[in-house]
C-alpha positions as CSV (number, residue, x, y, z in Angstrom):
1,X,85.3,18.2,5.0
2,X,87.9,16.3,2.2
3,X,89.2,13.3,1.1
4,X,92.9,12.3,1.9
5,X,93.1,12.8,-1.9
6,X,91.9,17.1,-1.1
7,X,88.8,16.1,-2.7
8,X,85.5,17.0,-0.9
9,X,83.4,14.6,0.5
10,X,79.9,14.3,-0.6
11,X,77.5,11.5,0.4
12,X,78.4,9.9,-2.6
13,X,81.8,9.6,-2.2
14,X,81.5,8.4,1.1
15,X,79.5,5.6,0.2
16,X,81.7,4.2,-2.5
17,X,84.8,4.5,-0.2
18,X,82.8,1.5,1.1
19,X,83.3,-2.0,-0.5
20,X,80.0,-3.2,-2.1
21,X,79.2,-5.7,-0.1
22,X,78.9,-3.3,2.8
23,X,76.9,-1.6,1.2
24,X,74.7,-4.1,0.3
25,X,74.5,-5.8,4.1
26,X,74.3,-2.4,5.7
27,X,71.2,-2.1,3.4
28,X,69.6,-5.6,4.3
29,X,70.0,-4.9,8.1
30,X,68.4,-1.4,7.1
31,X,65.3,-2.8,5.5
32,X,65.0,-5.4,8.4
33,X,65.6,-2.6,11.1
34,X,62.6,-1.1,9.7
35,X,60.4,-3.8,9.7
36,X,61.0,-4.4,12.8
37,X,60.3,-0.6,13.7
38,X,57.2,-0.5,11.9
39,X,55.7,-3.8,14.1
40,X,56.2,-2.2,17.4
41,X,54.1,0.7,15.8
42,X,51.4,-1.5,14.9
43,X,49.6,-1.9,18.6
44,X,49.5,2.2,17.6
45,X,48.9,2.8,14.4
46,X,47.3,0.0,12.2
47,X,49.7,-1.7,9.5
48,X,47.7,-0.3,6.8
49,X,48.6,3.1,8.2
50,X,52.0,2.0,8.7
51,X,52.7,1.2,5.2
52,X,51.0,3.9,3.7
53,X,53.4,6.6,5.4
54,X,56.2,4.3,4.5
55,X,55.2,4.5,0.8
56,X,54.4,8.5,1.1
57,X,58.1,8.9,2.5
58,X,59.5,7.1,-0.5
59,X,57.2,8.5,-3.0
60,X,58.0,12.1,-2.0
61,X,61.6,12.1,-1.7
62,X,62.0,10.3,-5.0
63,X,59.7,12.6,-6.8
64,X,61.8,15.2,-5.5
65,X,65.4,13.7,-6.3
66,X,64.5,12.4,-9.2
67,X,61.6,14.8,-11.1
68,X,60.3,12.5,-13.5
69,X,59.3,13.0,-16.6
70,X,55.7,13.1,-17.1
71,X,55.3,13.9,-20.7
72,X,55.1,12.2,-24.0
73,X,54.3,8.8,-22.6
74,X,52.3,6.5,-24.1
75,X,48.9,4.4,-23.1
76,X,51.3,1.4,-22.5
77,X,54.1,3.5,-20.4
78,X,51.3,4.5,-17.9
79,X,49.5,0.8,-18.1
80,X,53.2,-0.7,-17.4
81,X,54.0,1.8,-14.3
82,X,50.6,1.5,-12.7
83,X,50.8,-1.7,-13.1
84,X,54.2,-1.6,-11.2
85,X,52.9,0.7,-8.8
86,X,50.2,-1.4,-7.7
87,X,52.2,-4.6,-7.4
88,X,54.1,-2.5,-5.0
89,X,51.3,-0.8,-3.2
90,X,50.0,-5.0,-2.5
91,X,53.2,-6.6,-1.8
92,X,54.2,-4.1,1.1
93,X,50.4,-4.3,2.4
94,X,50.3,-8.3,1.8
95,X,54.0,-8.1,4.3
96,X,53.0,-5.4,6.9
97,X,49.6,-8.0,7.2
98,X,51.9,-10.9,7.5
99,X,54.2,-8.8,10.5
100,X,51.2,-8.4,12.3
101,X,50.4,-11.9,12.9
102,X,53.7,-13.9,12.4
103,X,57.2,-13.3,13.1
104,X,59.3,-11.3,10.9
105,X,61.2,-14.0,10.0
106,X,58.7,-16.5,9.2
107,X,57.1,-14.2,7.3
108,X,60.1,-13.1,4.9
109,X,61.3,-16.2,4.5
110,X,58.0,-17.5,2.7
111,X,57.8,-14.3,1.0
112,X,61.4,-14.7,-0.8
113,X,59.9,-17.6,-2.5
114,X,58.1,-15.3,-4.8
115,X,61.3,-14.1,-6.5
116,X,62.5,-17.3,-6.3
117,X,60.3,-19.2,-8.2
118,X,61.0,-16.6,-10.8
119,X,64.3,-17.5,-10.9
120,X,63.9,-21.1,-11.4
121,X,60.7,-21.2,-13.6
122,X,63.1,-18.5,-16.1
123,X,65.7,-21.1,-15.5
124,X,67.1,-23.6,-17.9
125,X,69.2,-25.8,-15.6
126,X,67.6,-29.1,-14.0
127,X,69.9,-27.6,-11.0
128,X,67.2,-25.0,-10.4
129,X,64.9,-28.2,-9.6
130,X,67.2,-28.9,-6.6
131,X,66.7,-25.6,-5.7
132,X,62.7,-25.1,-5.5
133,X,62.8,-29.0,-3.8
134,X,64.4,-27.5,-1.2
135,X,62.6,-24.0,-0.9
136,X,59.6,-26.4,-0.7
137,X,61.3,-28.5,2.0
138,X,61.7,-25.5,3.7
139,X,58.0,-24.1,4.2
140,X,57.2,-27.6,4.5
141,X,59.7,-27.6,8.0
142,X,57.1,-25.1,9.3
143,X,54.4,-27.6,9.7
144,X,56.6,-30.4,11.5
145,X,56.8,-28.5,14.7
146,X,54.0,-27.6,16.5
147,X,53.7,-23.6,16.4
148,X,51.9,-20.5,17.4
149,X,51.8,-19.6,13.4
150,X,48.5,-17.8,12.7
151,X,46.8,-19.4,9.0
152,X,45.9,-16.0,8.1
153,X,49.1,-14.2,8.6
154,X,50.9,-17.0,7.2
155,X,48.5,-16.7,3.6
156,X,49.3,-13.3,3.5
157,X,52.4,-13.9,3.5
158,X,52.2,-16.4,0.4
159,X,50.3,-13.2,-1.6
160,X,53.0,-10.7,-0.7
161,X,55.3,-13.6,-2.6
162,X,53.1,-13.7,-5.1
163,X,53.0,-10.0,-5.3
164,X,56.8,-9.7,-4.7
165,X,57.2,-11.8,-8.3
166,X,54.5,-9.9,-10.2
167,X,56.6,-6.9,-9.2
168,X,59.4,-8.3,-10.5
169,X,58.1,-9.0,-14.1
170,X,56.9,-5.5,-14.0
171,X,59.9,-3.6,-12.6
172,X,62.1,-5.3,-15.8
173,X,59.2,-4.1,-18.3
174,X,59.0,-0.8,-16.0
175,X,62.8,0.2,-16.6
176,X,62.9,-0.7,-20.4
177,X,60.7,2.4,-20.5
178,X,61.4,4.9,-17.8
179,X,65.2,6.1,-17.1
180,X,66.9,5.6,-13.6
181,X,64.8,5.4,-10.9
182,X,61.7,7.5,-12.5
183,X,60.0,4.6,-12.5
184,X,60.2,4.0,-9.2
185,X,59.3,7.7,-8.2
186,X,55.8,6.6,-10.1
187,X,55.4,3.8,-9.0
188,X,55.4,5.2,-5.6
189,X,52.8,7.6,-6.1
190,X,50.6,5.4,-7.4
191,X,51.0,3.1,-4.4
192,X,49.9,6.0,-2.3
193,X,47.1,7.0,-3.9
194,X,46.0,3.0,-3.7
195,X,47.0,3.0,0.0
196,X,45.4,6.3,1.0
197,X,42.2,5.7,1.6
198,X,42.7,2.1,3.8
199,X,45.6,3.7,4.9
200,X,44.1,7.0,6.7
201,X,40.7,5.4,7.6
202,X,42.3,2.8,9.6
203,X,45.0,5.1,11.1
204,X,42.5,8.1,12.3
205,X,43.4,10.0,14.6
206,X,46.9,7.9,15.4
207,X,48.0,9.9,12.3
208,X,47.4,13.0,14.3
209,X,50.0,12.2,16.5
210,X,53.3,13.8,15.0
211,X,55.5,11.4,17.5
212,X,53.7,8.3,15.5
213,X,54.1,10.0,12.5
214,X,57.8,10.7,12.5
215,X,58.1,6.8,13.4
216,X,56.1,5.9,10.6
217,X,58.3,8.1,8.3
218,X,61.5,6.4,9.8
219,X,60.3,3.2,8.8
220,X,60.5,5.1,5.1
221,X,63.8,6.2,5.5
222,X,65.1,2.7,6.6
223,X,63.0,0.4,4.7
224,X,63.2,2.3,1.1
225,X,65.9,5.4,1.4
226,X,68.4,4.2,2.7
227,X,68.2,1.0,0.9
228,X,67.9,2.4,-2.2
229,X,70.4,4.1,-2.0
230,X,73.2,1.7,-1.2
231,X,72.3,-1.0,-3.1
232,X,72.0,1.6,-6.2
233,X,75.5,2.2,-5.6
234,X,76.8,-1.4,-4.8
235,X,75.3,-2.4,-7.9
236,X,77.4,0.2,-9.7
237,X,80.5,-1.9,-8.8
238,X,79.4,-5.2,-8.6
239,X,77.9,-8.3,-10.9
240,X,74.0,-8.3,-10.5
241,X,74.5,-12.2,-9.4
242,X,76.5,-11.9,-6.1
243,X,74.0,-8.7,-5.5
244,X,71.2,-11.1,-5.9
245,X,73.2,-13.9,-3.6
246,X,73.7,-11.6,-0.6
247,X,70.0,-10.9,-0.9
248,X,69.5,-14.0,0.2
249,X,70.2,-13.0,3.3
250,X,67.2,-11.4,4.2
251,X,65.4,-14.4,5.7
252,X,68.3,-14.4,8.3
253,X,68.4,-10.8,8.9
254,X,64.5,-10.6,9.5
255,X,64.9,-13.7,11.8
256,X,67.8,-11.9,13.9
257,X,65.9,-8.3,13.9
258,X,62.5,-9.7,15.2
259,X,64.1,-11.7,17.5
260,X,66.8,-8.6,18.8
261,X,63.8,-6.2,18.7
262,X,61.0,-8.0,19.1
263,X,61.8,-11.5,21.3
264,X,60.5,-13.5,18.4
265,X,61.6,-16.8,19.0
266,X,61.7,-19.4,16.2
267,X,62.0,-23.1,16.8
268,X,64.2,-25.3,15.5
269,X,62.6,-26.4,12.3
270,X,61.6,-23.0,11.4
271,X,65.9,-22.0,11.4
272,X,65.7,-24.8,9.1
273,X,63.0,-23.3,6.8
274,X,64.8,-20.2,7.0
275,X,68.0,-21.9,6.2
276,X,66.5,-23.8,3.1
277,X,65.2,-20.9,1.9
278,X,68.2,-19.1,2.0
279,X,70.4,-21.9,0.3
280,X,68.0,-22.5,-2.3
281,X,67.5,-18.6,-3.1
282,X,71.6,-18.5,-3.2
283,X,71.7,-21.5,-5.3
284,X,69.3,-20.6,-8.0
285,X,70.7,-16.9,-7.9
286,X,74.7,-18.5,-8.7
287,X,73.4,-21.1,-11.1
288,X,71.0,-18.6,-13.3
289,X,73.7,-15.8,-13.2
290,X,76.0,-18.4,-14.7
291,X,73.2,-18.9,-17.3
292,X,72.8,-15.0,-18.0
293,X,76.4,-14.9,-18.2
294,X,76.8,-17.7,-20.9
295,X,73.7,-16.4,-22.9
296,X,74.8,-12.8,-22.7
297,X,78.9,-13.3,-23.8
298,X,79.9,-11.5,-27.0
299,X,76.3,-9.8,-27.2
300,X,75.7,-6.0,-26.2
301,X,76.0,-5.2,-23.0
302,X,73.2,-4.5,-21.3
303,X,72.2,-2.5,-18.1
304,X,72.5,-4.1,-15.0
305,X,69.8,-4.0,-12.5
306,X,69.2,-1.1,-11.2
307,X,70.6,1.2,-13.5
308,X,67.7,1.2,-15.6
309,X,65.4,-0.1,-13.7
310,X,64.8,-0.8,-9.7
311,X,66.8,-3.4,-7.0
312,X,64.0,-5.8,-6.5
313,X,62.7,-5.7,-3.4
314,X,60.1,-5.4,-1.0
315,X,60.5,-5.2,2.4
């Protein structure tokens, strides 16, 4: 099949016929679509289970794609990416732990405050106080209505934020060392290995069942692949900051999938903590990009995210 222009199409070209911000949403409601997948596997197969084949799908179709280089690294290269890897390996199994128990929404939307609080505390605008005041008003909304929120789900939640923002620090540190997205590709199988054993004791003979596993491998290919991949792309053609400000969305878009998919419900004041948390992530996102652009004018360009090193992400 071609272009109008007699050029053929590929994959690629198809995706950057589409504007950016597509790109970008169609990747959020991806990501969201398979968490939502993955929690109506879990009365099946365990979450550990779950996010172990998730992991294995991404791991193997990167190492394939990409084919990393393996040799002449250093102590530090492999301390960095298994350092990476791990924070990866945790965040998803601190998430899939929080699905379990909370709604999706709920449990996103005190994730994001992991990255966030990077953000702000590598922020040097008083403006970026506003903005964690009202991330903490936010969680704080969840405790003024009365709620079926289970404690345990809910503090899993809070370490796959703080896992979410360790894998931030390491993705920068990550890409600075490993081209494209080889990093990733490690990263990916190292998560596996850490995942494996959990991972197939608790799913036993669930992951026996090839209908269960081809479920668990669509969650891959929504919440990682096809991600990926189109925010890879949208970041090619546009600034890093309004990438980061439509990732705000997620809250929202978790919110909307568990309840369309799953009849979560959410009260009133947790749309509010939702909605603070997405206004303050937007806020800091604008105000720090304007930072990094002030900082950064007239010096050497530098690679945007992405390019170098992965979109930071997590579920």
């Amino acid at each position: 099949m071609r272009t109008s222009s007699g050029t053929p199409l590929t994959l690629r070209s198809a995706t950057e016929a589409v504007p950016p911000t597509w790109l970008v949403l169609i990747g959020i409601v991806s990501v969201q679509t398979g968490a939502g997948v993955a929690k109506g596997l879990f009365e099946q197969l365990p979450p550990t289970a779950v996010v172990w084949l998730r992991l294995l799908t991404s791991a193997v179709l990167l190492t394939v794609l990409v084919r990393p280089a393996l040799r002449a690294r250093t102590r530090r290269d492999w301390a960095v990416v298994i350092g990476y890897g791990t924070a990866l390996a945790l965040m998803n199994f601190f998430i899939y732990q929080a699905f379990a128990r909370i709604p999706l929404g709920i449990a996103v939307t005190v994730e994001y405050l992991g990255p966030l609080m990077i953000a702000v505390l590598g922020s040097r605008r008083r403006v970026d106080l506003l903005w964690a005041g009202l991330a903490g008003l936010g969680v704080g909304a969840l405790g003024l209505e009365r709620a079926d929120l289970d404690p345990v789900g809910v503090l899993f939640a809070v370490l796959a934020a703080a896992a979410w923002a360790g894998y931030i620090l390491l993705s920068a540190a990550t890409g600075r060392r490993f081209s494209g997205t080889s990093g990733l590709a490690i990263g990916s199988v190292v998560g596996v290995v850490l995942l494996a054993p959990p991972g197939i004791a608790e799913g036993g003979a669930a992951l026996l069942d090839w209908r269960l596993v081809l479920f668990g491998l669509a969650v891959g290919v929504l919440s990682s692949v096809v991600p990926y991949t189109l925010e890879l792309t949208a970041l090619r053609r546009m600034p890093p900051r309004v990438f980061g400000v439509l990732m705000s969305l997620q809250p929202a878009a978790a919110a909307l999938v568990g309840l369309l998919l799953l009849g979560e419900m959410l009260t009133v004041w947790q749309w509010v903590a939702v909605g603070c948390v997405i206004v303050a992530s937007a806020g800091s996102t604008r105000t720090s990009g304007r930072d990094g652009d002030r900082d950064t004018r007239g010096a050497e360009e530098t690679p945007r995210p992405g390019e170098d090193e992965s979109p930071p992400r997590s579920t």
